[in-house]
DSSP file (Angstrom, degrees, kcal/mol; ACC not computed):
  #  RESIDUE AA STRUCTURE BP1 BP2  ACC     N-H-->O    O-->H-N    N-H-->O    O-->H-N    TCO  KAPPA ALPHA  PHI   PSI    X-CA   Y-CA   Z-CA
    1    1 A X              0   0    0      0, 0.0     2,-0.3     0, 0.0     0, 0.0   0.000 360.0 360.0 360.0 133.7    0.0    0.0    0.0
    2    2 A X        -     0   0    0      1,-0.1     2,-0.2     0, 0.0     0, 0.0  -0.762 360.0-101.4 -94.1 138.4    1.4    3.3   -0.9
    3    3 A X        -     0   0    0     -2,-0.3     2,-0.1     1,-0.1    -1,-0.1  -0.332  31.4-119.0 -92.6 173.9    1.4    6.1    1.4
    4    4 A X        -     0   0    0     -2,-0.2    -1,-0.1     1,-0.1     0, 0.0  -0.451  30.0-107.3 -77.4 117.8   -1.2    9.0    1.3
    5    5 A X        -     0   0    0     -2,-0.1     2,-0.4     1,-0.0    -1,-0.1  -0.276  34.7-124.2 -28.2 151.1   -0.1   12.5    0.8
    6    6 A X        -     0   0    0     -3,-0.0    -1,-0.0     1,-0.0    -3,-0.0  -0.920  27.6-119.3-119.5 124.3   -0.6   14.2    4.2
    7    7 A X        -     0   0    0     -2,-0.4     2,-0.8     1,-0.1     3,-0.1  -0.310  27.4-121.4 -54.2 140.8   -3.2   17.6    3.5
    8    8 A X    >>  -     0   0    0      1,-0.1     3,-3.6     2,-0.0     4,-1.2  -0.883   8.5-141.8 -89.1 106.2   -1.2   21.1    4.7
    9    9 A X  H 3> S+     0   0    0     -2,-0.8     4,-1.0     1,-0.3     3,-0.3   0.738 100.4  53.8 -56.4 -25.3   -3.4   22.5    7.2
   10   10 A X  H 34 S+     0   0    0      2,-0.2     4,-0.4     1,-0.2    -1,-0.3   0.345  98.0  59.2 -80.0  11.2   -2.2   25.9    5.3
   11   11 A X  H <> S+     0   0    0     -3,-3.6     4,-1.3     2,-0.1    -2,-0.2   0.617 110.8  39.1 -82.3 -30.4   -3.1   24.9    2.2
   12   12 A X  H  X S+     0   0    0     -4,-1.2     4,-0.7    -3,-0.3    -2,-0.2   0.683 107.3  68.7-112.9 -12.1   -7.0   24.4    3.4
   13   13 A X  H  X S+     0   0    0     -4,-1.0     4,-2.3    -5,-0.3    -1,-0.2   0.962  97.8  44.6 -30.8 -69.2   -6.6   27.2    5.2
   14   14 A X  H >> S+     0   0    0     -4,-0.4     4,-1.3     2,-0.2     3,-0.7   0.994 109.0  58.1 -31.8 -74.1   -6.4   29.4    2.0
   15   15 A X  H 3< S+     0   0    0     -4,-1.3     5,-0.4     1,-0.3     4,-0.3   0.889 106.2  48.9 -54.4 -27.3   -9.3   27.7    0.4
   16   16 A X  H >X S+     0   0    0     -4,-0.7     4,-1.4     1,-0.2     3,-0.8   0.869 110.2  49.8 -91.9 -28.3  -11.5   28.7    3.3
   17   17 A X  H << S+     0   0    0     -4,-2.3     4,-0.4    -3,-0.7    -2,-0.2   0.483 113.6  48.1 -85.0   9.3  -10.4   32.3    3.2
   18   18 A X  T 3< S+     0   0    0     -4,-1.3    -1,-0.2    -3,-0.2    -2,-0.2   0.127 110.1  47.7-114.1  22.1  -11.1   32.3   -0.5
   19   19 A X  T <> S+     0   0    0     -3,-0.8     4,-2.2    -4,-0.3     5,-0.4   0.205 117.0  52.0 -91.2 -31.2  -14.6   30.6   -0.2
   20   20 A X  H >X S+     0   0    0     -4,-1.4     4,-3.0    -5,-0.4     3,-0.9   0.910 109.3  42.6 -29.3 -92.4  -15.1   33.3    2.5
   21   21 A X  H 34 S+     0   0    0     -4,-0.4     4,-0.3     1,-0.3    -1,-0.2   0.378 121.8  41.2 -36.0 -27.6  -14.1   36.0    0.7
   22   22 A X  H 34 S+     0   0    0      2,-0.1    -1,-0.3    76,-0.0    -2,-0.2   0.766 119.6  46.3-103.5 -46.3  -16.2   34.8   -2.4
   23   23 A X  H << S+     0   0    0     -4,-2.2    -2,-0.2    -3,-0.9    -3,-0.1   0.931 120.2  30.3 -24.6 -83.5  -19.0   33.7   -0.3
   24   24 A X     <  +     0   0    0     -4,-3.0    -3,-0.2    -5,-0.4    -2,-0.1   0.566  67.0 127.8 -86.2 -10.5  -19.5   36.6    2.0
   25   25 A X        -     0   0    0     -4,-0.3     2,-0.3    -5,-0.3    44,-0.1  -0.157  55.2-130.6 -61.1 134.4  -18.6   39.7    0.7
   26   26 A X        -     0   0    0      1,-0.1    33,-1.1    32,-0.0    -1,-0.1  -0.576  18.0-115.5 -86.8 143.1  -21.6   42.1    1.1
   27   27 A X  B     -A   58   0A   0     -2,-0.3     2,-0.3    31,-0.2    31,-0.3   0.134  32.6-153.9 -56.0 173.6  -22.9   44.0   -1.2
   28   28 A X        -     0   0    0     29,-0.6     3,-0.1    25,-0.1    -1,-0.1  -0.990  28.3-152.7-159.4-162.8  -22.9   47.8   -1.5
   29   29 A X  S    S-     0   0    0      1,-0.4     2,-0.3    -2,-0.3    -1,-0.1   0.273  80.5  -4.3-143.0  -8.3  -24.3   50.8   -2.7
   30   30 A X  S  > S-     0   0    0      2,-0.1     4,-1.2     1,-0.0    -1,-0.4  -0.942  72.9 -94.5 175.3-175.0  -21.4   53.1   -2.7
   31   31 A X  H  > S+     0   0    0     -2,-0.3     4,-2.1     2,-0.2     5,-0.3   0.868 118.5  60.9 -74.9 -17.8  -17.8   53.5   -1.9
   32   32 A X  H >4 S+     0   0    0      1,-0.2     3,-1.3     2,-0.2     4,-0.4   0.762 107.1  54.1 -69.8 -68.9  -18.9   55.4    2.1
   33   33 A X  H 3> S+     0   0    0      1,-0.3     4,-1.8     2,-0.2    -1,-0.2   0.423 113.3  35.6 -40.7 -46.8  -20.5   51.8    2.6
   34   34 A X  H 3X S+     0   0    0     -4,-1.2     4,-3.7     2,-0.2    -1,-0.3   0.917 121.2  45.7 -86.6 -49.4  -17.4   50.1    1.9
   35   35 A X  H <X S+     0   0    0     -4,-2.1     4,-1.4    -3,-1.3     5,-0.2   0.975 116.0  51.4 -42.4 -80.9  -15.1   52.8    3.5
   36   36 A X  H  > S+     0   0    0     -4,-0.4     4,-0.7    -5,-0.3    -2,-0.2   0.752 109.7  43.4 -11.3 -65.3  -17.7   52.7    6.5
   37   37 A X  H >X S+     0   0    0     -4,-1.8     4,-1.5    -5,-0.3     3,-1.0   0.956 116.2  56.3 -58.2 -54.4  -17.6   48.7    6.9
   38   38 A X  H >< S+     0   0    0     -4,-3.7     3,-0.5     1,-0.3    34,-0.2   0.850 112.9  39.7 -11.7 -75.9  -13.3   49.3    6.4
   39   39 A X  H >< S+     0   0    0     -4,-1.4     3,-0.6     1,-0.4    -1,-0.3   0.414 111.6  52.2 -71.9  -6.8  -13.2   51.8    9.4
   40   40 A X  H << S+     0   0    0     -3,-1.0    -1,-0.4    -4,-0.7    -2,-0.2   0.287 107.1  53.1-112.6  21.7  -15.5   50.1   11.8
   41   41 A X  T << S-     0   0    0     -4,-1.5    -1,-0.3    -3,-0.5    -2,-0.2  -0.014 126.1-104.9-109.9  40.3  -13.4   46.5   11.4
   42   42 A X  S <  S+     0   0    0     -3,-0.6    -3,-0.2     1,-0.1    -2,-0.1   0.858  73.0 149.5  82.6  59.3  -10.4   48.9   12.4
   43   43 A X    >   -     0   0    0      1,-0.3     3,-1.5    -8,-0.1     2,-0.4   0.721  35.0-165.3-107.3 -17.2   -8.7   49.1    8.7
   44   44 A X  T 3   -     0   0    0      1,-0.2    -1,-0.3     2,-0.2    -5,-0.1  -0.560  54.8 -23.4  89.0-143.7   -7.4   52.9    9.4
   45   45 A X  T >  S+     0   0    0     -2,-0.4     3,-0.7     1,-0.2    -1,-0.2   0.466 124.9  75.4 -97.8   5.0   -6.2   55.0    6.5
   46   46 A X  G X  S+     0   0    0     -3,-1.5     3,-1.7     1,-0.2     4,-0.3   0.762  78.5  85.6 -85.8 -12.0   -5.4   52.2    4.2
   47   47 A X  G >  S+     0   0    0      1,-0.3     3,-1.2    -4,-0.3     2,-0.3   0.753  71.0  76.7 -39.6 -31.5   -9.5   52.3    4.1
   48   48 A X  G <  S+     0   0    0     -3,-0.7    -1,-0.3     1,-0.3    -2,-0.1  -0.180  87.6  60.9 -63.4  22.3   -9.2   55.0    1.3
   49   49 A X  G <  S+     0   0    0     -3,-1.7    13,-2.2    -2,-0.3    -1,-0.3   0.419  80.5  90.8-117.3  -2.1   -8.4   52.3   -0.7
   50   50 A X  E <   +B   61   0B   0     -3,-1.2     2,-0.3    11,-0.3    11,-0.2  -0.398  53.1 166.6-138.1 115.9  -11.8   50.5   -0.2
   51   51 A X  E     -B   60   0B   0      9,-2.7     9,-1.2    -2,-0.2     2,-0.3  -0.883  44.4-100.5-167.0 163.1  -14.5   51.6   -3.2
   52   52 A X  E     -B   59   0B   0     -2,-0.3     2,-0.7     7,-0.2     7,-0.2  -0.545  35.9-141.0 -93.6 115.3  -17.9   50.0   -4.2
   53   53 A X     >  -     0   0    0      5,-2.1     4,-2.2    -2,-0.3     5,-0.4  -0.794  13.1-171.7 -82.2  93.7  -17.4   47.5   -7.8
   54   54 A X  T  4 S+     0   0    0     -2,-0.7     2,-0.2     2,-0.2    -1,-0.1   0.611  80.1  60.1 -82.3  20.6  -20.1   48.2   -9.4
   55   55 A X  T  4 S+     0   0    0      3,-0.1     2,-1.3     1,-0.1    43,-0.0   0.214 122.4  26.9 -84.3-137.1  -18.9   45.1  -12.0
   56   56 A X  T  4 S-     0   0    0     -2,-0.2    -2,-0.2     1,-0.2    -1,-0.1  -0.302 102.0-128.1 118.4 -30.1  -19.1   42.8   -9.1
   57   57 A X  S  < S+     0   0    0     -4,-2.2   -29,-0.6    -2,-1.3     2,-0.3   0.728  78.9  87.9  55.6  37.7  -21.7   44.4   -6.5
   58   58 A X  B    S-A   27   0A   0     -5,-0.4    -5,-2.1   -31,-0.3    -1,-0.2  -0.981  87.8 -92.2-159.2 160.6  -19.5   44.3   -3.8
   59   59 A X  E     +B   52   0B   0    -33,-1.1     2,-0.4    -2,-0.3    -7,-0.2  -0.168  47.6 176.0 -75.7 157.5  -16.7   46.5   -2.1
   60   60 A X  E     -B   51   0B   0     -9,-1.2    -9,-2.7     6,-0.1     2,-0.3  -0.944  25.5-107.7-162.3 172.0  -13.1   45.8   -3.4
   61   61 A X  E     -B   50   0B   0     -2,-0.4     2,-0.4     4,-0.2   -11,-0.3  -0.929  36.3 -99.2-128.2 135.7   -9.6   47.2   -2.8
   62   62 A X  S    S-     0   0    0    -13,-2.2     2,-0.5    -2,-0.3     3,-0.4  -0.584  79.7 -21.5 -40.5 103.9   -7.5   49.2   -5.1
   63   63 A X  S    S-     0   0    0     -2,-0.4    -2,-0.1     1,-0.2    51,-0.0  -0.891 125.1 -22.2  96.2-103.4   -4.6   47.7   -7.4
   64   64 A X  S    S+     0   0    0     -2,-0.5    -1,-0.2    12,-0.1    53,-0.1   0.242 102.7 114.7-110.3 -11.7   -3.2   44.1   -6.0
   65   65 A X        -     0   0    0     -3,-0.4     2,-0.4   -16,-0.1    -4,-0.2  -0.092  64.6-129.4 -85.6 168.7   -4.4   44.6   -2.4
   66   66 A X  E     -C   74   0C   0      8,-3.9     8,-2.7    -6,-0.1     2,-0.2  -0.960  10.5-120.3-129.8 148.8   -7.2   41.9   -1.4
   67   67 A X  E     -C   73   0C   0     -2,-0.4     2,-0.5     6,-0.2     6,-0.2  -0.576  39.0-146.4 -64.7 123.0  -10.7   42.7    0.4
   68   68 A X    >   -     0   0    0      4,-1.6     3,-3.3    -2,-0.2   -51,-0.0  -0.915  26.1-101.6-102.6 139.3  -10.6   40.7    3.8
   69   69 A X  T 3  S+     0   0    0     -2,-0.5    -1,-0.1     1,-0.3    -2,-0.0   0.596 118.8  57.9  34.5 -87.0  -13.2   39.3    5.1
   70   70 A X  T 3  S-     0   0    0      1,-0.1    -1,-0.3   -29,-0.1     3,-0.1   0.674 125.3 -91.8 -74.9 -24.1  -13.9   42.0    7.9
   71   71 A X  S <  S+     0   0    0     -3,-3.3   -33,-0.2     1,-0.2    -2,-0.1   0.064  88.9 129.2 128.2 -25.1  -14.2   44.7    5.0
   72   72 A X        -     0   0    0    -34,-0.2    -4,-1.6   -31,-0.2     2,-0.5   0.227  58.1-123.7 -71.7-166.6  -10.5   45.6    5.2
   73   73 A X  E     -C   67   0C   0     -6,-0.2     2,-0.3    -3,-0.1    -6,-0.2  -0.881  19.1-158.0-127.2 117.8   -7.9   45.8    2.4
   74   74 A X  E     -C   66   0C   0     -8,-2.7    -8,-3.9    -2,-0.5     2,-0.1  -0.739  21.9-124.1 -79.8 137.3   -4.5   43.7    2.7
   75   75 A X        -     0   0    0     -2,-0.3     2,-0.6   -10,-0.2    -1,-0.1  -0.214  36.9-120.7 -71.8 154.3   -1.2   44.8    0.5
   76   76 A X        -     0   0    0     -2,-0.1    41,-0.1   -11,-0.1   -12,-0.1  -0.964  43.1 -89.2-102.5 132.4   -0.4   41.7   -1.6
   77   77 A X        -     0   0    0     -2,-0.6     2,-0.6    40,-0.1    -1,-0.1   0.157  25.3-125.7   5.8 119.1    2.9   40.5   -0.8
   78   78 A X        +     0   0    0     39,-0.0     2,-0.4     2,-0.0    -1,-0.1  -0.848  30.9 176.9-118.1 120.1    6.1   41.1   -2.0
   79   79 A X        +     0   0    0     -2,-0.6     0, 0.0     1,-0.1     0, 0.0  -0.746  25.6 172.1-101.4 152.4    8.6   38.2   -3.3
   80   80 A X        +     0   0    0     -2,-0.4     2,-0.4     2,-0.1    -1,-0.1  -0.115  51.9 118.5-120.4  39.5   11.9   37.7   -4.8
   81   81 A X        -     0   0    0      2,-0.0     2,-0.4     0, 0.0    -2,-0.1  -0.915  46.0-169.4-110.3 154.1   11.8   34.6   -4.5
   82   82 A X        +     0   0    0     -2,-0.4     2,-0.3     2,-0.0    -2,-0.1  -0.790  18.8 160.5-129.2 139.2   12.0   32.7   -7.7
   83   83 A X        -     0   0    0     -2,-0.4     2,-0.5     2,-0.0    -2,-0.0  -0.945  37.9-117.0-156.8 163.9   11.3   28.8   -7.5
   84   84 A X        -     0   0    0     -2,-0.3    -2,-0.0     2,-0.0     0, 0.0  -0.823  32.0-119.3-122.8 145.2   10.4   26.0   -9.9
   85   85 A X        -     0   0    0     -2,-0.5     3,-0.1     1,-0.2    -1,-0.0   0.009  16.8-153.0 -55.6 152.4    6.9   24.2   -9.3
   86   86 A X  S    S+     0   0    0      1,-0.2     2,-0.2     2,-0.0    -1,-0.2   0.183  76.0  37.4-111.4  25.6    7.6   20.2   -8.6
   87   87 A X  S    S-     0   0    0      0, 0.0     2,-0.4     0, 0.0    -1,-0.2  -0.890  74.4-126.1-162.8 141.8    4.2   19.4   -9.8
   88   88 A X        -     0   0    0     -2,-0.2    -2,-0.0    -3,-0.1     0, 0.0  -0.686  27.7-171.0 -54.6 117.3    1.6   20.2  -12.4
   89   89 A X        -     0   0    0     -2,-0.4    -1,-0.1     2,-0.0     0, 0.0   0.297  10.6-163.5-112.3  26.9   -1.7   20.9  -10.9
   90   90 A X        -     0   0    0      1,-0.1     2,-0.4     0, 0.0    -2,-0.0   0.563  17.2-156.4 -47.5 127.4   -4.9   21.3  -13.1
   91   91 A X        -     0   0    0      2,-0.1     2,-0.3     0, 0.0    -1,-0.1  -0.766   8.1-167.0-104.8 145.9   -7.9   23.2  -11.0
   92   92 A X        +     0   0    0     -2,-0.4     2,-0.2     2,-0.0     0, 0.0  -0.897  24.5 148.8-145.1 122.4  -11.2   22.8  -11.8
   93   93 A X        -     0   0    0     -2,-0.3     2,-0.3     2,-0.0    -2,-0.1  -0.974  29.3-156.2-156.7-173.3  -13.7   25.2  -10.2
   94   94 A X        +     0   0    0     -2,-0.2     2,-0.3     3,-0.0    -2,-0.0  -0.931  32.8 118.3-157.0 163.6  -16.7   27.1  -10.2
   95   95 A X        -     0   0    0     -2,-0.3     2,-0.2   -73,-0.0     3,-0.1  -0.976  64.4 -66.3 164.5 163.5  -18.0   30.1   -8.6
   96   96 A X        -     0   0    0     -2,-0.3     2,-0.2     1,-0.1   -74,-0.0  -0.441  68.0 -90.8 -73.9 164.4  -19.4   34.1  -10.0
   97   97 A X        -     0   0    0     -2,-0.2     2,-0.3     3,-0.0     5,-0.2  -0.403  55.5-178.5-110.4 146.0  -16.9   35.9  -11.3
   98   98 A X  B >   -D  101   0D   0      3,-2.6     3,-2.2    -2,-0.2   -76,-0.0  -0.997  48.4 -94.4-163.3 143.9  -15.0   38.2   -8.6
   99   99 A X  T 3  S+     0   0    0     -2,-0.3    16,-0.2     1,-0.2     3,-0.2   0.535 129.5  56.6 -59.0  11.7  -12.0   40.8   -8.8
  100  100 A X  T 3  S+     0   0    0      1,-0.6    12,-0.6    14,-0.1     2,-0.4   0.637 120.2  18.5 -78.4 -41.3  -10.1   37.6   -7.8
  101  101 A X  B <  S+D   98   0D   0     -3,-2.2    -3,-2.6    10,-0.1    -1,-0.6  -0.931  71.5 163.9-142.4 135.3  -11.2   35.5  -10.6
  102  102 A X    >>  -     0   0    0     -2,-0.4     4,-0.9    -5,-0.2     3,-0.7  -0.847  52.0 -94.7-140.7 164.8  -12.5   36.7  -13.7
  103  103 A X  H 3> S+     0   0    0      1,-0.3     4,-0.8    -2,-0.3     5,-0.2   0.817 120.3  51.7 -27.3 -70.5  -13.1   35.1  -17.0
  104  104 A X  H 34 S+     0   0    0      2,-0.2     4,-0.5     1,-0.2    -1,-0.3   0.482 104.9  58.4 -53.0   3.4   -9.8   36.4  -18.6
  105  105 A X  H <4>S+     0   0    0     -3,-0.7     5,-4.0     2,-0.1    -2,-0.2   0.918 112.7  37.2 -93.8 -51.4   -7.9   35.1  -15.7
  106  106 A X  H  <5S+     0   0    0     -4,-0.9    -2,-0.2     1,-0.2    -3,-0.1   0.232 117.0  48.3 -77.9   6.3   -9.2   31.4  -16.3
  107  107 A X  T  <5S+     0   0    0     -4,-0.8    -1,-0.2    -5,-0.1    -3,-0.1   0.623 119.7  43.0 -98.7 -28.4   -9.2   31.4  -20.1
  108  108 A X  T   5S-     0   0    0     -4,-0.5    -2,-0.2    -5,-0.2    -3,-0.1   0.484 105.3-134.7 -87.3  -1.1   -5.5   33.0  -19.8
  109  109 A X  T   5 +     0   0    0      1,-0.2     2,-0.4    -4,-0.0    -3,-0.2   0.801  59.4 134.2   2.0  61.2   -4.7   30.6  -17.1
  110  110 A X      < -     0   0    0     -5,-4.0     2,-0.4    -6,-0.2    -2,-0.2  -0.983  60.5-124.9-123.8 159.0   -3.1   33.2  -15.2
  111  111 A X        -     0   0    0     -2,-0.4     2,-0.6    -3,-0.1   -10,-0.1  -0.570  33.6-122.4 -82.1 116.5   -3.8   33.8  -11.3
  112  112 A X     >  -     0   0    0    -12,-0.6     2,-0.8    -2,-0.4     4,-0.7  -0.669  28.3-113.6 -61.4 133.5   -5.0   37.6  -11.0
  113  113 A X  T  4 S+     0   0    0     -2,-0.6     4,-0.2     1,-0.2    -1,-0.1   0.303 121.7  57.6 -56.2   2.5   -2.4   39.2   -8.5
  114  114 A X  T  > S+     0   0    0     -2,-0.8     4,-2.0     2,-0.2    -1,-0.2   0.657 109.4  48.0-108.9 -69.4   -5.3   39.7   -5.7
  115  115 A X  H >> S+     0   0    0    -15,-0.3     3,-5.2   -16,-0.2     4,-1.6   0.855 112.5  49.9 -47.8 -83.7   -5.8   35.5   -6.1
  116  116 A X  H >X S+     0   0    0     -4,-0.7     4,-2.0     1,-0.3     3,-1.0   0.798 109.7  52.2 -31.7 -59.7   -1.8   35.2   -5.8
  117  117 A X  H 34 S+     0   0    0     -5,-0.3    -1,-0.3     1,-0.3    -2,-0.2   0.859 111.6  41.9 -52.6 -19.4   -1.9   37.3   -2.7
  118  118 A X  H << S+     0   0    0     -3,-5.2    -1,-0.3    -4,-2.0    -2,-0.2   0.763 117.5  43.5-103.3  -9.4   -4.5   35.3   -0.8
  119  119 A X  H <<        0   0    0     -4,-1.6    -2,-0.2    -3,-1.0    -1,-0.2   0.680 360.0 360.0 -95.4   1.6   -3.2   31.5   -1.7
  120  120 A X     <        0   0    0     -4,-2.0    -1,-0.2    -5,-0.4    -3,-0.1   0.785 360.0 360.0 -95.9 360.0    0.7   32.8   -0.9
């Protein structure tokens, strides 16, 4: 019997903060609602980064940064680290379309820079 890959409990971490995130985000109705939600989960001054999508119906973060959860906005990461993958992975999933994933991302099969910041 061969044995079983072991899951990385921060690997299914990630997947549950990006079914969150895809899940829950609340709608809005303009950029104070989203600004509003920011400042009362404590987001500060990066909150001015915070505005209402009206592609999407839901509050969203300027440039690379990701919408958490609580309404705030996370900077995406910065690497230099270079490595090469030691497996092929083919994804198959399904879901609304979200500044995380859109159409072009998954026809181009590239990862939008908002998805790379929430699986690294």
């Amino acid at each position: 019997q061969q044995p079983q890959p072991t899951p990385r409990p921060h690997a299914m971490g990630r997947w549950v903060l990006v079914a969150s995130l895809l899940a829950l985000s609340s709608g809005c109705g303009s950029n104070g609602d989203c600004w509003g939600e920011c400042v009362a989960a404590g987001g500060g001054p990066d909150c001015s980064n915070t505005f209402c999508s009206s592609a999407y119906g839901r509050c969203d973060c300027l440039g690379a940064a990701v919408l958490r959860v609580d309404g705030t906005c996370e900077a995406a990461p910065v690497s230099s680290a270079s490595c090469s993958p030691a497996y092929n992975v083919t994804w198959t999933a399904a879901g609304w379309a979200s500044p995380e994933v859109q159409l072009t991302h998954v026809r181009d099969g590239e990862a939008s820079e908002q998805l790379k910041a929430l699986l690294a």
